[in-house]
C-alpha angles and dihedrals in degrees: 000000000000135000096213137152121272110258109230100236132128099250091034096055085044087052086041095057102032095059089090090064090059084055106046145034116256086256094050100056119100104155106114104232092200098051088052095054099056093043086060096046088038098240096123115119089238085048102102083057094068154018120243133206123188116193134159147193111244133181125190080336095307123118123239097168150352147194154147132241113203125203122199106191092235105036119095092202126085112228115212120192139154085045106171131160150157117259089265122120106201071051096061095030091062100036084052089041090055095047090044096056093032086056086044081055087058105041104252125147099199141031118214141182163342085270123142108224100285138030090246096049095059142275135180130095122240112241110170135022103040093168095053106095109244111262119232102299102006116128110228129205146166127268106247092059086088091059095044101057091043095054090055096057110267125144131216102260097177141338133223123185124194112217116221107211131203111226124289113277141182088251090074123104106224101158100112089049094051094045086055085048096046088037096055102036079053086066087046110264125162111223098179145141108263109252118239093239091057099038093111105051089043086051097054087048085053087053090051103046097045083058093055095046107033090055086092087069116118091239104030120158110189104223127187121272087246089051088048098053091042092058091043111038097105094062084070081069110045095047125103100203102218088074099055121077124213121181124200127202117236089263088054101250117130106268097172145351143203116189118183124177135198108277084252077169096191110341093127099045088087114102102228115015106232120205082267096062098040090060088047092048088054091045095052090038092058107027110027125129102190116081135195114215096212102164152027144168147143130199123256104269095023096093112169104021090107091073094049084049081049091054103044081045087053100047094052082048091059092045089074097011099260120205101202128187112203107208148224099354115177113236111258092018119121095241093078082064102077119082129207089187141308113330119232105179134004131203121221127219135181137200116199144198140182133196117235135192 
């Protein structure tokens, strides 16, 4: 048994990729084959931030575990991501060993992850619910993972939930959210669905504006507006705008927005969509009743105004008796504050760090 680099050949990248599917059920598996890919041959259009190294532990060619380390030139931390292995722990030491004294080669101080390869890409480790079927854009993993990078010395950096929320019912208090709605359409603020007509240039102010607000994220990499619009060209596509929010100020600049999506869990995780699956997409896309909170900001100077998106969103969600999950919230932030109903379960996540020399 050896920790080594891939080798960046045809069949040992295809090996490379393929070793999730010996680990989880079609259902289960979230990791984007193509992204990757193009992440090991550096062809990715966030390539040219970073350097990435693929490795893996093998015994007699079969693979045990597998990873990649990513370097960014002016960062002191070690990023680790597409971390999988088998639920063997000489396996994960050496697979962790290798990365720790790859990241000391290259003059980090900290390792840090999962993270895959890039802020934008995905980062986060499942720690609870491991029957529940991933939801659209959530990261699933097994749960030993937790264990093998514990044992191996990393620390609980931070932790995020997603809350999972029963319909909206008349149970529910919404006043506050409602004063903030009523407060700020009396000075003159639009809360409204994007138009068709005008999807593109709201998305590109949604770009912008994701890029001003999320830079207080732990792991934020600032990317280029083009870079932006090309990863994520394809939401455009699988949303169904009444159910995105989007406020403008009085002078008709975005103040705020709130985009939600069908749970499509892992429909496009597939590798080609077949007819099947692009019924099922259309069919998800106009009647579901499951949604996926994916994002969420408001402009400097503009306080309050997220719970007046929360409540236009809501009120769109009772109309059809929504269940919502509101996802990724980092643990102590306000925005765990907002409530789409009652919750009734709540998946856990951790991001982790350790500290080498």
């Amino acid at each position: 048994m050896k920790a080594e680099y891939l080798l960046i050949e045809e069949t040992e990248i295809q090996n490379f990729l393929s070793f999730p599917d010996t680990l989880y059920r079609p259902e289960f598996r979230t990791e984007n084959k193509k992204e990757l890919a193009q992440i090991i041959r550096g062809e990715h259009p966030l390539s040219h931030y970073f350097q990435a190294i693929p490795f893996l532990v093998e015994e007699h060619g079969r693979i045990l575990a597998r990873a990649v380390l990513t370097f960014y030139p002016e960062d002191s931390t070690a990023y680790l991501g597409y971390f999988e292995s088998l639920d063997n722990d000489e396996a994960a030491r050496l697979l962790l060993d290798f990365a720790e004294k790859e990241s000391l080669d290259h003059g980090k101080k900290k390792i840090a992850g999962p993270l895959n390869a890039s802020f934008w890409l995905g980062y986060r480790l499942k720690v609870n619910h491991f029957n529940r079927r991933p939801y659209f854009s959530e990261l699933y993993h097994l749960d030993y993972y937790e264990k093998l990078w514990e044992k191996n010395g990393f620390d609980r950096e931070a932790t995020y939930y997603s809350n999972h929320y029963n319909p909206v019912d008349g149970q529910m208090d919404r006043n506050k959210y409602l004063k903030r709605y009523k407060q700020f359409k009396g000075q003159g603020y639009q809360i409204v669905s994007p138009a068709g007509k005008t999807l593109n240039q709201d998305f590109l102010a949604v770009a912008e504006l994701i890029q001003d607000r999320f830079q207080t994220f732990p792991v934020f990499k600032t990317i280029q507006i083009d870079e932006f619009l090309q990863l994520f060209s394809d939401l455009k596509a699988i949303l169904n705008r009444k159910y995105v929010k989007i406020a403008y100020s009085p002078n008709g600049e975005l103040a705020g927005f709130l985009i939600s999506v069908p749970d499509y869990s892992t429909l496009f995780n597939q590798e080609k969509l077949n007819l099947r699956a692009i019924v099922q997409f259309l069919f998800k896309k106009y009647t579901s009743r499951e949604y996926i909170i994916l994002y969420m900001a408001v402009k400097e100077g503009h306080e309050g105004l997220g719970s007046a998106l929360v409540y236009s969103l809501m009120e769109e969600y009772n109309k059809r008796k929504i269940k919502a999950t509101s996802s990724y919230i980092h643990e102590g932030k306000v925005s765990g504050g907002y409530a789409f109903g009652s919750v009734y379960e709540q998946s856990e996540y951790a991001y982790y760090s350790k500290r080498i020399k």
